[in-house]
Backbone as a printed PyTorch tensor [residue, N CA C, xyz], in Angstrom:
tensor([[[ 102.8760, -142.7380,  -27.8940],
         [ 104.1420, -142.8590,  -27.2040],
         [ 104.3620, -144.3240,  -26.8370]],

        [[ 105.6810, -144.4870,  -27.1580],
         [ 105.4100, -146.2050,  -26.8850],
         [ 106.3670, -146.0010,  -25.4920]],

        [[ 106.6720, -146.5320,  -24.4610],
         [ 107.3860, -146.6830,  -23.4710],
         [ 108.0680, -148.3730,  -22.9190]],

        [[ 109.1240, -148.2690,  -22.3880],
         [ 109.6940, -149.6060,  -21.9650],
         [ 110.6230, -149.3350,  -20.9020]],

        [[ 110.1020, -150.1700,  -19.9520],
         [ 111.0040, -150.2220,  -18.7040],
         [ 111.5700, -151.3350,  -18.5650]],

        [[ 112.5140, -151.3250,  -17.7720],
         [ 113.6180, -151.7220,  -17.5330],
         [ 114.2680, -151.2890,  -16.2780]],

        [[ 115.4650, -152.6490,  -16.2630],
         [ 116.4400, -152.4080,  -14.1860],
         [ 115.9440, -153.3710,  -13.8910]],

        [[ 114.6970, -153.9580,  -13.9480],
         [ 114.3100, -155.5670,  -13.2960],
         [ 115.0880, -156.3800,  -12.8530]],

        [[ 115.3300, -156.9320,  -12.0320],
         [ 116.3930, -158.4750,  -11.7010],
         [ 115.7000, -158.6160,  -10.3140]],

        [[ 117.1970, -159.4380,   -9.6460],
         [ 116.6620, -160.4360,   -8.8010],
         [ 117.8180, -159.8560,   -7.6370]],

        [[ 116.9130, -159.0810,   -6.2470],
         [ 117.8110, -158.2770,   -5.5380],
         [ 117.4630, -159.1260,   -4.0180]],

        [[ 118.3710, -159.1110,   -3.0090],
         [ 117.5470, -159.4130,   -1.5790],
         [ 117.3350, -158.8210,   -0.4950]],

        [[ 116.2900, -159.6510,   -0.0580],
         [ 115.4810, -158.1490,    0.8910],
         [ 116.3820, -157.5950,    1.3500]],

        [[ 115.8580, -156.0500,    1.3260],
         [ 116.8580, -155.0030,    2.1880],
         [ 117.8000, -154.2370,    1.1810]],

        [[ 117.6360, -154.7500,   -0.2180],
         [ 118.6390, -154.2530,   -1.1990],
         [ 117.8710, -153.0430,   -1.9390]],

        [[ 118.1560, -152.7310,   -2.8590],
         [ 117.9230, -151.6070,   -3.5940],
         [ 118.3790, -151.7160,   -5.2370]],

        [[ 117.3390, -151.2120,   -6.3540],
         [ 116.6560, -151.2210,   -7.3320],
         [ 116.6280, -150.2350,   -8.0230]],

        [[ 117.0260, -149.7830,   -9.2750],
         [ 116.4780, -148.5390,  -10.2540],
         [ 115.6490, -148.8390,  -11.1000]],

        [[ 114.9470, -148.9640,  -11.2340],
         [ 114.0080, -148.8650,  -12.4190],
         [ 114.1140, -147.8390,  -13.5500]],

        [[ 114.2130, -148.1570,  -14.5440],
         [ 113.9940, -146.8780,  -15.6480],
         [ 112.8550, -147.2750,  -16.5200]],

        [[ 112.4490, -146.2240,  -17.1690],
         [ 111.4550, -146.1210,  -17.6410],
         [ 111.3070, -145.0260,  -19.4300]],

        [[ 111.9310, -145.6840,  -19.9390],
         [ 112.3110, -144.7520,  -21.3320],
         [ 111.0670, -145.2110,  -22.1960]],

        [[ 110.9340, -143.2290,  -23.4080],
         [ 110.0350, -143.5750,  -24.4730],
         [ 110.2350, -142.8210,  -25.3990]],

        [[ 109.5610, -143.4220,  -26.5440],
         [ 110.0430, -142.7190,  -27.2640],
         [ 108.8970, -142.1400,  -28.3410]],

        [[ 108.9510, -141.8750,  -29.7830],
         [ 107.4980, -141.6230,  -30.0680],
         [ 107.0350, -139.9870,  -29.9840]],

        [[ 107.3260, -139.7330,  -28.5590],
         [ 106.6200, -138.2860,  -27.9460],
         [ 107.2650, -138.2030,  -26.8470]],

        [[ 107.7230, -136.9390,  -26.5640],
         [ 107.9020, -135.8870,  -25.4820],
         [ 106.9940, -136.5070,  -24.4810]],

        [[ 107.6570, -136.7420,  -23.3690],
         [ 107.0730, -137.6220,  -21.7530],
         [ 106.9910, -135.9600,  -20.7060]],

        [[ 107.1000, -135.0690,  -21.1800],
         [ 107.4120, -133.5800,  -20.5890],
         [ 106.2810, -132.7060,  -20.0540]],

        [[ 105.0180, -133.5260,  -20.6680],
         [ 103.6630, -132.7030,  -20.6840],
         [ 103.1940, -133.3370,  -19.8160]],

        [[ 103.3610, -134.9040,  -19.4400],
         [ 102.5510, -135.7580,  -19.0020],
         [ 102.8430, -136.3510,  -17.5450]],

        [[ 101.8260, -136.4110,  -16.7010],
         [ 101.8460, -137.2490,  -15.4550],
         [ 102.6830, -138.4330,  -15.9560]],

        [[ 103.2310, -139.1240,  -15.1700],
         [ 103.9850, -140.6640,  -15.2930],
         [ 103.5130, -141.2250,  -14.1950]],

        [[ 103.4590, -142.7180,  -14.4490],
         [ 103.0440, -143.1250,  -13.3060],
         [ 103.5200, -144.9660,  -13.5140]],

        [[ 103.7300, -145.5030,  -11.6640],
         [ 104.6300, -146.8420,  -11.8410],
         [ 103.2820, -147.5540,  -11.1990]],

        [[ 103.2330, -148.8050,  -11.7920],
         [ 102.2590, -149.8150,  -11.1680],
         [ 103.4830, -151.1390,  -11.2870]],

        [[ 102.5790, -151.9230,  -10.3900],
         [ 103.0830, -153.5080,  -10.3120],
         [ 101.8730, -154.3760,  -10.2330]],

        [[ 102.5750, -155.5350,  -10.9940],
         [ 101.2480, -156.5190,  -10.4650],
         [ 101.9670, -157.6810,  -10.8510]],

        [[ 101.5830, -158.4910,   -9.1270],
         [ 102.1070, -159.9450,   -8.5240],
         [ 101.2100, -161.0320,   -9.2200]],

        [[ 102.1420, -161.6360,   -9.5480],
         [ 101.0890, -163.2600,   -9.5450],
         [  99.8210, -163.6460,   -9.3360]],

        [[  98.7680, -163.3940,   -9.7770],
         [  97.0490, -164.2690,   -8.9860],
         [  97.0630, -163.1450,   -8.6730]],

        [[  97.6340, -161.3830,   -8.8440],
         [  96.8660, -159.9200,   -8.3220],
         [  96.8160, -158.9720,   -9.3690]],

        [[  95.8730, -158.1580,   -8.7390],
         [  95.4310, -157.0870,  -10.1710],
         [  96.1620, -156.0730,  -10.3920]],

        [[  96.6870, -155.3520,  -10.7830],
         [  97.4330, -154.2760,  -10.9860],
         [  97.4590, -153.1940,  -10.2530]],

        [[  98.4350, -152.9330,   -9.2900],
         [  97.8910, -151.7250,   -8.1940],
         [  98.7400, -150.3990,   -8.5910]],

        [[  98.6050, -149.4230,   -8.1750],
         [  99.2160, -148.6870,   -8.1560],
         [ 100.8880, -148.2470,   -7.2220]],

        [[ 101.6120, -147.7860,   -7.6700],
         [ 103.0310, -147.7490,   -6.5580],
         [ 103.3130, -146.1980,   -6.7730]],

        [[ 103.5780, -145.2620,   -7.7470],
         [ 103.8780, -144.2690,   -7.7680],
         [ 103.0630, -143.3970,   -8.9210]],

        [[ 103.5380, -142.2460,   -8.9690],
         [ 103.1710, -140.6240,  -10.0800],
         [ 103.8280, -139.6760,   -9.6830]],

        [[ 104.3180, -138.9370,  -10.8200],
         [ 105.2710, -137.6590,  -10.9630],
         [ 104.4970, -137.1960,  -11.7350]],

        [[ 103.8150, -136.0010,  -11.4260],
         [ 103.0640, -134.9370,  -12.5660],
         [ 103.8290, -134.3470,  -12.9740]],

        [[ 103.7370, -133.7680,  -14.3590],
         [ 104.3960, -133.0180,  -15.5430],
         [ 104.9360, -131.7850,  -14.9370]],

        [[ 104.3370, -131.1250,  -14.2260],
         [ 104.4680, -129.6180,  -14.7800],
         [ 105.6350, -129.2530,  -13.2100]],

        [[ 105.1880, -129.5410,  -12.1000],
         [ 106.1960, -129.2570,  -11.1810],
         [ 106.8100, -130.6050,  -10.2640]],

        [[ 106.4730, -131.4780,  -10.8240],
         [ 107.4380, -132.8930,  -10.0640],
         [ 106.6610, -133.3370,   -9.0750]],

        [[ 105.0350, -132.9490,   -8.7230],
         [ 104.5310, -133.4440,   -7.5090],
         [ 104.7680, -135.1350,   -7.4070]],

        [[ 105.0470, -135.8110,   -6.4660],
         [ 104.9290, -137.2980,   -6.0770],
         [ 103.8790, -137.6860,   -5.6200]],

        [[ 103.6640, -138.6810,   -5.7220],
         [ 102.5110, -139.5600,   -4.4410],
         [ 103.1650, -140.8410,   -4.6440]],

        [[ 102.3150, -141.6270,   -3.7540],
         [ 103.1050, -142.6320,   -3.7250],
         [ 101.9040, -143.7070,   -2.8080]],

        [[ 102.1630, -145.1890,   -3.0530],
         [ 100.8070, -146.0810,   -2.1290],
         [ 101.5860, -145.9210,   -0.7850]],

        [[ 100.6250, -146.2130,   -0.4460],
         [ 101.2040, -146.4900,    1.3600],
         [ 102.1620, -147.2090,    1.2240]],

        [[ 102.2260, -148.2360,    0.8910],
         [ 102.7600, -149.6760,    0.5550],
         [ 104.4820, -149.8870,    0.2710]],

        [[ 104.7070, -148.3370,   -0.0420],
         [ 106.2260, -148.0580,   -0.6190],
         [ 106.8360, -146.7330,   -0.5170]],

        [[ 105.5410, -146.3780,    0.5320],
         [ 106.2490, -144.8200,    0.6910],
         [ 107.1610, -144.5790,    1.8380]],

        [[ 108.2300, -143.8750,    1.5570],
         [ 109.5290, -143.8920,    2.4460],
         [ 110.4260, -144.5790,    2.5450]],

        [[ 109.9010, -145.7470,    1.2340],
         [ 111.1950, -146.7700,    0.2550],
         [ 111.4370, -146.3350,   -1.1330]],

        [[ 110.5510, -146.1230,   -1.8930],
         [ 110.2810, -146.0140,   -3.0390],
         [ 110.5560, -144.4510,   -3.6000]],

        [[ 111.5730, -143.5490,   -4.4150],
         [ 111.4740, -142.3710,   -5.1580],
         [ 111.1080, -142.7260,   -6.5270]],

        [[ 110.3710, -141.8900,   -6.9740],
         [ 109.7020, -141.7310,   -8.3720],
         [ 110.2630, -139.8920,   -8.6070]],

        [[ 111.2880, -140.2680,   -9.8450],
         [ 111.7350, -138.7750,  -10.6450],
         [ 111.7610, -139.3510,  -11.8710]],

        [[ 111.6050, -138.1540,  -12.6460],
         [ 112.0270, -137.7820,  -14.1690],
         [ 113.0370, -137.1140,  -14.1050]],

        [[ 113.6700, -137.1380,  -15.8640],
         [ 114.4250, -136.3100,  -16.8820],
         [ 114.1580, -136.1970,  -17.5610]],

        [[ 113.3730, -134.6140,  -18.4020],
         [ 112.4280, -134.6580,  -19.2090],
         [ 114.0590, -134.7990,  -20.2750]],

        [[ 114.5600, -134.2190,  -20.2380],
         [ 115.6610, -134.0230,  -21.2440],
         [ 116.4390, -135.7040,  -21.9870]],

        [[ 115.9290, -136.3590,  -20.9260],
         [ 116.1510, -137.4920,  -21.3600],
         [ 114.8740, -138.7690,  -21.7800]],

        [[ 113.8240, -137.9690,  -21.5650],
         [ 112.3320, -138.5430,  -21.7220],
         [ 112.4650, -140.1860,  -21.1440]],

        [[ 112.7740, -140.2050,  -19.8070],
         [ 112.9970, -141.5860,  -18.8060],
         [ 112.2690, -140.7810,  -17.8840]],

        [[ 111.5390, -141.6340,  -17.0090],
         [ 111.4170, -141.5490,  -15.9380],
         [ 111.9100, -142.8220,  -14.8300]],

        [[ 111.9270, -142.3720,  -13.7550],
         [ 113.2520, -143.4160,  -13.1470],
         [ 112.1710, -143.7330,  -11.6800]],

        [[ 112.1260, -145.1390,  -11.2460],
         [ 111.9360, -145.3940,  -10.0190],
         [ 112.8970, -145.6960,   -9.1020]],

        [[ 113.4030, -145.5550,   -7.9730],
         [ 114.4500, -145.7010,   -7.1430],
         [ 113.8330, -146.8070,   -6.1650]],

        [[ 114.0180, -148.0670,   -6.0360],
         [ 113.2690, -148.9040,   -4.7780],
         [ 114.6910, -149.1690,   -3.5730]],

        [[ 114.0950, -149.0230,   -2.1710],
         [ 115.2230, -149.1830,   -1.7310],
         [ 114.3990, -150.1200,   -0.2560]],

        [[ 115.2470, -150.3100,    0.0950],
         [ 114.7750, -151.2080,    1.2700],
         [ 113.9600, -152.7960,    0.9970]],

        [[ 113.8290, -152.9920,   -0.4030],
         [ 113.3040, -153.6720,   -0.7050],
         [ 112.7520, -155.2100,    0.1970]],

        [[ 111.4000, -155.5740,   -0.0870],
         [ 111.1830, -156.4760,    0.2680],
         [ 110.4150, -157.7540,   -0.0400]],

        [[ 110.1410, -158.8960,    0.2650],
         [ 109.7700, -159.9350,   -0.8700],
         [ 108.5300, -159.7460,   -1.6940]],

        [[ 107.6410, -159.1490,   -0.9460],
         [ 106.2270, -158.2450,   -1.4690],
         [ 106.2660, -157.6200,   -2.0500]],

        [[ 107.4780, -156.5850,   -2.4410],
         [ 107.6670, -156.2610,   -3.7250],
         [ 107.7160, -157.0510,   -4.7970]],

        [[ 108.0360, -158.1450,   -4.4820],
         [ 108.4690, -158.8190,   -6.0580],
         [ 107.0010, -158.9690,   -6.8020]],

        [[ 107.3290, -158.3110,   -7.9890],
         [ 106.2020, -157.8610,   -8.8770],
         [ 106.6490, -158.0300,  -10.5100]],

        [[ 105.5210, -157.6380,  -11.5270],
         [ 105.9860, -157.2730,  -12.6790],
         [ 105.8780, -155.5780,  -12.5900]],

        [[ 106.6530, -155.0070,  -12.9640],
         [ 106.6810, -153.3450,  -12.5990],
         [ 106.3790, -152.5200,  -14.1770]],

        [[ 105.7330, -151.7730,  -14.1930],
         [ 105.0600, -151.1860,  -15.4420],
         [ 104.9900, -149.5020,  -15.6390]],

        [[ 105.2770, -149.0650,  -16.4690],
         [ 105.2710, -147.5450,  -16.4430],
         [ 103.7830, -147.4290,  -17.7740]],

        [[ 103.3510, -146.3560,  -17.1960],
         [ 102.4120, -145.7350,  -18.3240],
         [ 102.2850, -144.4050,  -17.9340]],

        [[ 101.3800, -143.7420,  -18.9720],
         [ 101.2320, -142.0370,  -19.2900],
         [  99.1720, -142.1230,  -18.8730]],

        [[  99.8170, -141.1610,  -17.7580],
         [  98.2510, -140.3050,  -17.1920],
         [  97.7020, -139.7670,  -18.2050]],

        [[  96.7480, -140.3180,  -18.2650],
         [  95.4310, -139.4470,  -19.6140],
         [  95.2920, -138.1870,  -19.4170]],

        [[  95.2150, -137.4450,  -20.3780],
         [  95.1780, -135.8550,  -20.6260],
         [  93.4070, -135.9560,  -19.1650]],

        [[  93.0830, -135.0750,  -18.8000],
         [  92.1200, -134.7960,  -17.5250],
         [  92.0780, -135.6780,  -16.3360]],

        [[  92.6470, -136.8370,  -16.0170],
         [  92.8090, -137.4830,  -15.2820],
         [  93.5270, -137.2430,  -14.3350]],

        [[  92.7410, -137.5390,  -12.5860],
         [  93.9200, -137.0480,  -11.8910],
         [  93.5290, -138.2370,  -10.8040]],

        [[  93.4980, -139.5460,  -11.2730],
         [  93.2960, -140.9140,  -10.6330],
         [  94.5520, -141.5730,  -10.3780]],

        [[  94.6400, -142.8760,   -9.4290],
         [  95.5790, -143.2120,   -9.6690],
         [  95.3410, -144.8800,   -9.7670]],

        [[  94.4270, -145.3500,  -10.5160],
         [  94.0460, -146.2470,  -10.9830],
         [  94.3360, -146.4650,  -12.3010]],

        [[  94.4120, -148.0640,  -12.8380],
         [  95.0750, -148.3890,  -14.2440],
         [  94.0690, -147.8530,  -15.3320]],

        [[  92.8820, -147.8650,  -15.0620],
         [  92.4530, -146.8290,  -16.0250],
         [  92.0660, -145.2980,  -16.0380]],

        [[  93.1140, -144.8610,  -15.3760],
         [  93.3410, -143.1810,  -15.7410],
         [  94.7130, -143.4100,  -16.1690]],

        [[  95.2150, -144.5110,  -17.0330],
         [  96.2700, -144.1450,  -17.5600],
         [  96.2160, -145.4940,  -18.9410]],

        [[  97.3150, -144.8980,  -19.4190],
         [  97.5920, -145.7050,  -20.7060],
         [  98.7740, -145.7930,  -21.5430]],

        [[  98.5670, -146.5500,  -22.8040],
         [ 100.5420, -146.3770,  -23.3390],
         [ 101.2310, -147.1070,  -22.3280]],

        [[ 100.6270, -148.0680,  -22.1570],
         [ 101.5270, -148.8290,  -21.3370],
         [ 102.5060, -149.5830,  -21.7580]],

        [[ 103.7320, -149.4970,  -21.2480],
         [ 104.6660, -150.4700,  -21.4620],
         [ 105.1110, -151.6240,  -21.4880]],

        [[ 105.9770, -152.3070,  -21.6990],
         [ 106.5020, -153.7830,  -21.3680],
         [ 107.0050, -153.4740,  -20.1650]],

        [[ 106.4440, -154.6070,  -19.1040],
         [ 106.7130, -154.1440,  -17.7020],
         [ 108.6280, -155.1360,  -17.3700]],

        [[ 108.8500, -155.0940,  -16.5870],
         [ 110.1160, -155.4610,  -15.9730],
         [ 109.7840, -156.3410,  -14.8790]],

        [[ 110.6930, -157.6920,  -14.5380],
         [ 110.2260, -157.8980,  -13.7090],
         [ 111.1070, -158.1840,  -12.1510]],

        [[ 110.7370, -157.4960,  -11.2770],
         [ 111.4440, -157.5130,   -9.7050],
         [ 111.1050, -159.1260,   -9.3350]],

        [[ 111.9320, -159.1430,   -8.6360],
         [ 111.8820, -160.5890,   -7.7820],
         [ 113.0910, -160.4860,   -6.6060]],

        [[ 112.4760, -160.3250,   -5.2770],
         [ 112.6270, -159.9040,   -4.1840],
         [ 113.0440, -160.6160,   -2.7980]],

        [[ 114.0120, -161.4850,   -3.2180],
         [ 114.3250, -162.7260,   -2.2360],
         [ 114.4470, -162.2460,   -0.7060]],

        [[ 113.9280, -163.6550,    0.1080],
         [ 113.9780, -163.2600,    1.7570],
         [ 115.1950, -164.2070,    2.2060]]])
């Protein structure tokens, strides 16, 4: 499955962000999704996951009660919603597919990673 996200630009704090996340290749319908970022001089952390089968979320501390993570399987996107945004967000933002038994939320329980997008989060 190859995937590419997209919505990236340049928003200011307090504004709000869509992210999309389209692929193509294979059906995104079976599979966990999941959003990472990673800043300048930092390692790749985790920000969100939507599991396949009934829409569960999680989410880092870091962005929860700013940040929605949904799909459309019908449209094989999955979509991040950032809202409240702030300069610490500004990241490169990345979608990939949860490995078949994996239920981590670290960059290697996932893969098929995409061309990430990049936020930039003015104060």
């Amino acid at each position: 499955v190859q995937l590419q996200a997209s919505g990236g630009g340049l928003v200011q704090a307090g504004g709000s962000l869509r992210l999309s996340c389209a692929a193509s290749g294979r059906t995104l319908s079976s599979y966990d999704m999941g959003w990472f970022r990673q800043a300048p001089g930092k390692e790749r952390e985790f920000v969100a996951v939507i599991t396949w089968s009934i829409g569960r979320t999680y989410y880092a501390d870091s962005v929860k009660g700013r940040f929605t993570v949904s799909r459309d399987n019908a449209k094989n996107t999955v979509y991040l919603q950032m809202n409240s945004l702030k300069p610490e967000d500004t990241a490169v933002y990345y979608c990939a597919v949860r490995r078949n038994s994996r239920f981590g939320t670290t960059p290697t329980d996932f893969g098929s990673w995409g061309q990430g997008t990049q936020l930039t989060v003015s104060s």
